[in-house]
N, C-alpha and C positions, 0 to 999 in steps of 0.2 A: 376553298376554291370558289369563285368568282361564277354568280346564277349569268348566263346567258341568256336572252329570250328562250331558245331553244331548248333549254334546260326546262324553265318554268314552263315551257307548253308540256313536255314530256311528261316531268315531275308531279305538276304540282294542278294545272286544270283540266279540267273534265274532256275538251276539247266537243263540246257540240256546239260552239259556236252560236249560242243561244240568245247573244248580243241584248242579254241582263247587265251589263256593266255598262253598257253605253257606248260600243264598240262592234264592229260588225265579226269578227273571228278573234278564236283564244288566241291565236299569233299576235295581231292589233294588240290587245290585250297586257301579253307579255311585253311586247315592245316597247310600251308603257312606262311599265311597271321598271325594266331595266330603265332605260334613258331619261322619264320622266320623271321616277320616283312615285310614281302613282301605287297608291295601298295596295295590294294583295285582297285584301278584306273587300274589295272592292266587285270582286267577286264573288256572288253570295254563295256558289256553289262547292269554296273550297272550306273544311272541317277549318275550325278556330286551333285546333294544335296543330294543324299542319302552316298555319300562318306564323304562329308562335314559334312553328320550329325553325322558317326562314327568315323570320324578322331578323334573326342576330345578322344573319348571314349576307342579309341584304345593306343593312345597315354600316355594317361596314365596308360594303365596296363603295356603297353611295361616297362615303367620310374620304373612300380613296380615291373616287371621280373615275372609278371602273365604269365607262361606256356611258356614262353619264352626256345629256346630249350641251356641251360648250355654250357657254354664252358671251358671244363676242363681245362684246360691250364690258363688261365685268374681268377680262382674259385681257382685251387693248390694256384697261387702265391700272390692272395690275402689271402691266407690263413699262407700261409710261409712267406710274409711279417708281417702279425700278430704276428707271433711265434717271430721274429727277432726283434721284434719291442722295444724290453727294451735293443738293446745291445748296450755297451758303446765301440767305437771305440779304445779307449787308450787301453780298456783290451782285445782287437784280438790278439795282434802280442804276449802276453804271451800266448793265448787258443790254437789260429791255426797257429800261426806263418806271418811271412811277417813280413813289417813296417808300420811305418807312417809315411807320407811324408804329403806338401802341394801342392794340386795341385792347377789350375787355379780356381777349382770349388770350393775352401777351403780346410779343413784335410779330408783325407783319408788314407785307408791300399791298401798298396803297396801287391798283394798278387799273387806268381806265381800259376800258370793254366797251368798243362803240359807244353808246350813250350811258350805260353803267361804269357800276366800278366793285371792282372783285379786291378780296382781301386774301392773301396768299401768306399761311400760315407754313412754319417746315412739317406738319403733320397735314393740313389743307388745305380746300380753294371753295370758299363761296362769296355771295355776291356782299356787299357793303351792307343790305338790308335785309340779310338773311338769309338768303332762300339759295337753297340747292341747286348748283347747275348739274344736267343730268350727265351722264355717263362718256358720253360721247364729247362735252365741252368739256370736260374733266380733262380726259385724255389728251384732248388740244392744245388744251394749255400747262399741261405736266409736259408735253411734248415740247412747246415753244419753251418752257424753264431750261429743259434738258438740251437744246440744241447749242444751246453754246455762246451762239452770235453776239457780238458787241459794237460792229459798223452800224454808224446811222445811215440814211438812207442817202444816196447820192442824187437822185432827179431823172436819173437813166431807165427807161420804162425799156418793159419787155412783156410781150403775151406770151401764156403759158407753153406752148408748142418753141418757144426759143429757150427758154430755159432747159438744161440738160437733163435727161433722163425723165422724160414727160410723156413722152410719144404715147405712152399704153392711157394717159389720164385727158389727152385729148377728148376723146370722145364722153368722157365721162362731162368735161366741163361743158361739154354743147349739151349733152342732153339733161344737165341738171343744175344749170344757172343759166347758160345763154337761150336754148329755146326757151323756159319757163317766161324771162324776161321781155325778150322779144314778145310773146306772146299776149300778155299781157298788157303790155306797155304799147304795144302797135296802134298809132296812131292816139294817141294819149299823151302824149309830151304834157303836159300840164299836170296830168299824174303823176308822172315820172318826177319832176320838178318837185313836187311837193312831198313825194313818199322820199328823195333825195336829203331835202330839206330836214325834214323830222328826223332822217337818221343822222342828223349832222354833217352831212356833205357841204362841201365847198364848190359850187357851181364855177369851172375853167371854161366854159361855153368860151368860141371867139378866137379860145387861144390856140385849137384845133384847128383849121380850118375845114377837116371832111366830115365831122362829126355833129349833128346838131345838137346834142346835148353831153357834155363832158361832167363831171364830176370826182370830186376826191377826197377819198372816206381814208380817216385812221382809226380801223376795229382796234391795232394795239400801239403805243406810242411809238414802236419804229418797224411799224408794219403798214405804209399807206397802200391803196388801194386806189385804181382810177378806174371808171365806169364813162363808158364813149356809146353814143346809141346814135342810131342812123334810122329816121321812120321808115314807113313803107312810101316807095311810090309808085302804086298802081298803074302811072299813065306811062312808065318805063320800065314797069315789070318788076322791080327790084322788091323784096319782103326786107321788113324790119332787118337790123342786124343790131347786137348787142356782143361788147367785149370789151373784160377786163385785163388791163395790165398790172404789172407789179414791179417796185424798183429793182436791180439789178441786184439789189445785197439779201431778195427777200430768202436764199435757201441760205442763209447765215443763220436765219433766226427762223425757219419751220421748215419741217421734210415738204416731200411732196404732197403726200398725205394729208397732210392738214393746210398746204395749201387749196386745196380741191375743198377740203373743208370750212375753211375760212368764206370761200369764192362761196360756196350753199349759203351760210348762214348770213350773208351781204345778198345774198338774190332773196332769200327767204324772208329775209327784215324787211327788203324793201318791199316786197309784195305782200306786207301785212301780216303773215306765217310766225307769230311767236310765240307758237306753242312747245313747251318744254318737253315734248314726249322722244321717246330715243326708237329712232328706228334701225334692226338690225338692216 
């Protein structure tokens, strides 16, 4: 039978709350000790047989993810690797584009990544030069394998709020690409220009006419991306505005999800943020 916290406050500690473990009560303690896996031993105050006697017992609910506290990150991409799990390598570079090459590891797709290029094995995904993408890009793109899509893009822009089934991810896209951006970039068009630039954008300036700086990024071969920014103008009152669209075929080739994800990791680049750490 499976230690609950409550269990091991009863059981197993002293319960004076003497906060020698580093902890302010033996509940804290316990809580631990279930969800985190944190040692028992870790308390000086319980006998070394009586740790010995629930190691076994701990040990095994850990193996069975008894109350164990989830890690989403690790839980997405065991889940987006499931999804991906029937795809057949030869038929990528006709769905999403890239190639096939052979690399040291055997066949893979050759597949550009914004200014990178990732190597997509049927057992992996990392980048051409080695290096691990973390958990969260992982997902993204076991995500975009599994979706299916094979339309290329047609020219038909649409912001997120038109596309179907969006309405709840609205706000998530203002407060975590369009204000960061705005923010930033307010009154800085020459930055914006140049951090555009470095991520390989294609400057559409002109062909907008409300927008003073348009641009148009491909993070995946049939995934483009257009970034429209409007500065501030103070003498009318108006703040920054910044908004992305996307072609009409983009929920062929990624959920929502990882549209909203894609949209971070294009605000993020631009604003110099390439740091690979995963945040839940």
């Amino acid at each position: 039978m499976a230690l609950s916290a409550i269990d091991i406050y009863k059981k197993i500690l002293p319960k004076t709350n003497c906060k020698e473990c580093g902890y302010l009560t033996c509940m804290a303690f316990a809580s631990m000790v279930v969800s985190e896996k944190l040692p028992l031993e870790r308390c000086p105050h319980i006998p070394a047989d009586a740790v010995a006697h629930y190691h076994p017992e701990l040990l095994e609910q850990y193996q069975a993810g008894k109350w164990i506290k989830r890690d989403p990150a690790q839980d997405a991409l065991v889940w987006a690797k499931e999804r991906a799990a029937s795809m057949n390598l030869a038929d990528l570079p006709g769905r999403i584009g890239g190639q096939l090459i052979n690399a040291d590891d055997g066949l893979c797709l050759e597949l550009p990544y914004f200014q990178d290029v990732l190597l997509i094995f049927s057992n992996g995904v990392r980048t051409k030069s080695g290096e691990e993408l973390n958990r969260w890009e992982q997902v993204f793109i076991y995500n975009h394998l599994a979706q299916g899509g094979s339309e290329p893009p047609t020219g038909r822009w649409k912001a997120l709020e038109e596309i179907p089934n969006t309405v709840s991810k609205v706000k998530s896209m203002r407060e975590h690409v369009e204000i960061p951006l705005q923010t930033r970039f307010s009154g800085h068009l020459q930055d914006l220009r140049a951090a555009a630039d470095n991520l390989g954008g294609r400057e559409m300036t002109g062909q907008d006419k409300t927008a003073q700086v348009v641009y148009l990024f491909w993070p995946l071969p049939r995934i483009p991306v257009q970034l429209m920014f409007w500065d501030a103008d103070p003498s009318e009152g108006f703040e920054a505005k910044a908004s992305l669209l996307f072609d009409e075929t983009i929920t062929r080739h990624l959920d929502i999800e990882s549209i909203i994800f894609l949209s971070e990791q294009l605000s993020r680049r631009l604003m110099g943020e390439t740091d690979n750490s995963e945040a839940d």
